[in-house]
C-alpha positions as CSV (number, residue, x, y, z in Angstrom):
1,X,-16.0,-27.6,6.2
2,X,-12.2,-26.7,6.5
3,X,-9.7,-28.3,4.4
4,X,-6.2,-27.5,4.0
5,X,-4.9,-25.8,1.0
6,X,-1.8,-27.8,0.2
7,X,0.1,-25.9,-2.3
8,X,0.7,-28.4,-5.2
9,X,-3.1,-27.9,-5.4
10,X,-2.9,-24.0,-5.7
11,X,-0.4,-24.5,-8.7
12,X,-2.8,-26.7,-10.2
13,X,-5.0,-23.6,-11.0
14,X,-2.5,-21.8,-13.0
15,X,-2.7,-22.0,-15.9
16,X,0.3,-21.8,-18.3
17,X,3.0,-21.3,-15.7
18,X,4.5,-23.2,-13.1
19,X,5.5,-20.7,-10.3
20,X,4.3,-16.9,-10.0
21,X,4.3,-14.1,-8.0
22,X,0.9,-12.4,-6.8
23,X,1.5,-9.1,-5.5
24,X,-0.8,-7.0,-3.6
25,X,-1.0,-3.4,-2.0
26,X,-2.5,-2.6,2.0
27,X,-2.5,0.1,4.3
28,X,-3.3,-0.7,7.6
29,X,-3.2,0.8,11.2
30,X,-0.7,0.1,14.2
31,X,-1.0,0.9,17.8
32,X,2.0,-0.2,20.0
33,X,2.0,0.0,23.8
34,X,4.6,-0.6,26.5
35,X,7.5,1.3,28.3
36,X,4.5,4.3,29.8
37,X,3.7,4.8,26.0
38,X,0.9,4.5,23.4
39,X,1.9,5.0,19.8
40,X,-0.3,4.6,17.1
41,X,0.8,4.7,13.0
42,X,-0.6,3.8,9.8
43,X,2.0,2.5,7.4
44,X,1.4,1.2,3.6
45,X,3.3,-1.5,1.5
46,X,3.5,-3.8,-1.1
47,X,3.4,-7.9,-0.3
48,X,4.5,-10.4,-2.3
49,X,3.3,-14.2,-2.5
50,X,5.7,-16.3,-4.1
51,X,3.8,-19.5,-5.8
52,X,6.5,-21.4,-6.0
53,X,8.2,-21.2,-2.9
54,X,5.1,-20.3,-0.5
55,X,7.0,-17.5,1.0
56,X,5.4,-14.0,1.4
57,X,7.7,-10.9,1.4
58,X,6.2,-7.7,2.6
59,X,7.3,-4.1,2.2
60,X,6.2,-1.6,4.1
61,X,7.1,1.9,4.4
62,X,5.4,4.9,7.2
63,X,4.9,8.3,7.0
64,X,7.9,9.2,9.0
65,X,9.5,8.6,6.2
66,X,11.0,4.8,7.4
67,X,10.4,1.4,5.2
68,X,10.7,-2.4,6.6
69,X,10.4,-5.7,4.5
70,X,10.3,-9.1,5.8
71,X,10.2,-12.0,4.5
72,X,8.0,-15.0,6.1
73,X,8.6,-18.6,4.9
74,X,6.3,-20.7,7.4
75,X,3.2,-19.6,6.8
76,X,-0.3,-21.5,7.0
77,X,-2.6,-21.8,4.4
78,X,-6.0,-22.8,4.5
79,X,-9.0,-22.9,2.2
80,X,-12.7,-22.6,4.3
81,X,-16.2,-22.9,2.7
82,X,-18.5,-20.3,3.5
83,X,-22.5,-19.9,2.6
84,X,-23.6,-20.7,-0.8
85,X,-20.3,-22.7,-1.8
86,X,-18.1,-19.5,-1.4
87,X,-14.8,-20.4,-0.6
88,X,-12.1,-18.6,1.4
89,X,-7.9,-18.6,1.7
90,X,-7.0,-17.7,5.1
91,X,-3.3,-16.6,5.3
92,X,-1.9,-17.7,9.1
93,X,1.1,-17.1,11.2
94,X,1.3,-18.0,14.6
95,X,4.8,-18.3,17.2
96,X,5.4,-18.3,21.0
97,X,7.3,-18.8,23.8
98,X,9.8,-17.6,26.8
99,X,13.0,-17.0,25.9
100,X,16.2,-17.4,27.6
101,X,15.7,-14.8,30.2
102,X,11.5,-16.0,30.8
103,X,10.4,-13.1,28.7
104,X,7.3,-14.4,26.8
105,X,7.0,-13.4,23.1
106,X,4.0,-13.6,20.8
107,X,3.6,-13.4,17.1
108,X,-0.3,-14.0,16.1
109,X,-1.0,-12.7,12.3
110,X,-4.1,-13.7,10.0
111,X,-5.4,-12.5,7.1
112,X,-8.6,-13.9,4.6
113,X,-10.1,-13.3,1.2
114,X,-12.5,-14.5,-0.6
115,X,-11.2,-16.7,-3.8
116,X,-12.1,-15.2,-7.4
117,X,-10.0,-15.9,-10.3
118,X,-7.3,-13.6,-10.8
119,X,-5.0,-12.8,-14.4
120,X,-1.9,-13.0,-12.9
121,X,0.0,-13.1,-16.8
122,X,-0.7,-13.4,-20.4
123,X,-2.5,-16.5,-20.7
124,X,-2.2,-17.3,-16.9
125,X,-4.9,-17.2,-13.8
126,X,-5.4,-18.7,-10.5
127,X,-7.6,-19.2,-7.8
128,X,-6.9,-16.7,-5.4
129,X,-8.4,-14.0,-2.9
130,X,-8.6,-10.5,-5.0
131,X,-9.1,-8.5,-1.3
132,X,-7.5,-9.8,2.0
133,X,-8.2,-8.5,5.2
134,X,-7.3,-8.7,8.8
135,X,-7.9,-7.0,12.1
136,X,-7.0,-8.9,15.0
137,X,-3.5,-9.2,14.4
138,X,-0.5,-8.2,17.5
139,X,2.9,-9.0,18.5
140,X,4.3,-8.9,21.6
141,X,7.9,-8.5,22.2
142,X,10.9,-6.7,24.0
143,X,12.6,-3.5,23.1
144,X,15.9,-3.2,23.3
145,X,16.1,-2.0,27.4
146,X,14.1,-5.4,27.5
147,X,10.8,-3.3,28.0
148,X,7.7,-5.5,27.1
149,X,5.8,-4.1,24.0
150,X,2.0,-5.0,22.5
151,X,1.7,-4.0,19.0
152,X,-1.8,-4.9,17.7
153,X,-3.0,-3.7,13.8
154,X,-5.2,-4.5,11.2
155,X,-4.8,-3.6,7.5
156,X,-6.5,-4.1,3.9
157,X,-4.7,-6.0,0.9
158,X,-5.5,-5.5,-2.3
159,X,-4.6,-7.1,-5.4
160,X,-2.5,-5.5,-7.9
161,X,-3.2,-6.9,-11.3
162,X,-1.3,-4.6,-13.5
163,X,2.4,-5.1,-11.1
164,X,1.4,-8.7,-11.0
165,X,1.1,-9.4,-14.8
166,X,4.2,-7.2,-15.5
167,X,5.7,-9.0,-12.9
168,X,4.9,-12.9,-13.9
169,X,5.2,-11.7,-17.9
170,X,9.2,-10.4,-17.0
171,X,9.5,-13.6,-15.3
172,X,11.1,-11.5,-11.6
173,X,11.7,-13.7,-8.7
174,X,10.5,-12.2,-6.0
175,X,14.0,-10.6,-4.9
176,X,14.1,-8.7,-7.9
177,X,10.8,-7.0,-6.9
178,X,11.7,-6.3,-3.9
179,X,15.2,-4.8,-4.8
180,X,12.7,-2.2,-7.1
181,X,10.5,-1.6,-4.2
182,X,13.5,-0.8,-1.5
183,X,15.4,1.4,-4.6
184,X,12.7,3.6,-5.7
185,X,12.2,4.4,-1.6
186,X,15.7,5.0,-1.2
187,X,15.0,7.1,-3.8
188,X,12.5,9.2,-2.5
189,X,14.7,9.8,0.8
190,X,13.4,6.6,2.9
191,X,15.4,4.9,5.7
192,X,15.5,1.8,6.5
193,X,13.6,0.7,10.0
């Protein structure tokens, strides 16, 4: 059975604080092909879901030294019951369509965990997938000489209890965490993508 999971109902399982960030870590695993080419990368980041808003900021960084965030504000979520009662959060983002010039684009992103209940402050939990993963995942879009590129991944998210408590028991928006994430890169001699 599939029912959607609205998010007033999400804050009713906090405890203790109205809105709260949930942050996790991933790695993951890109291959992008187009233009005679085949690349493939692994990249790592942070991503951070923002209770009271519903919007999920991600920010990832690659070897080659390069780091990316993004922010996504329509996202889908969904709660689905598994064997034995278990239930599930899927995380969803889905866009197409031909632009302007009848080029076709394609954004298809999912993710799903298992829910547990997770300490996400002092005194403060909610229901909420501990591990999300995701594998089918792809994009397809133009480069800037209008070339046509497929980008498919898959990645691993993990939560991070100890950022997420210090972050909910600071009281950080979700911008403020973001600006640490982007300045301690920028520290370390990353570039923005």
């Amino acid at each position: 059975m599939k029912k959607k999971l609205i998010f007033g109902a999400a804050l009713l399982f906090t405890f203790g604080i109205q809105a709260a960030l949930i942050e996790y870590s991933y790695t993951g695993k890109a291959t992008e092909t187009g233009a005679g080419n085949q690349e493939t990368s692994t990249f790592s980041g942070k991503m951070i879901y923002d209770t009271g808003t519903s919007n999920v900021t991600f920010v990832d960084w690659r070897k080659d030294k390069t780091y990316h965030f993004d922010t996504s504000t329509n996202l889908h979520f969904t709660t689905v019951t598994g064997p034995k009662s278990k239930t599930y959060t899927v995380m969803a983002e889905s866009a197409s369509g031909t632009d302007t010039n009848g080029f076709y684009h394609l954004d298809d992103w999912m993710i799903r965990g298992q829910n547990d209940t997770l300490a996400i402050a002092t005194n403060a939990t909610i229901v909420f997938p501990r591990l999300f993963t995701g594998s089918n995942n792809r994009s397809l879009s133009l480069d800037e000489n209008d070339q046509q590129w497929l980008e498919t991944w898959g990645e691993t998210m993990s939560f991070s209890a100890s950022r997420t408590k210090a972050d909910n028991n600071e009281n950080l928006s979700s911008d403020e965490v973001v600006n640490t994430l982007v300045a301690g890169l920028l520290s370390k001699g990353f570039s923005e993508r």
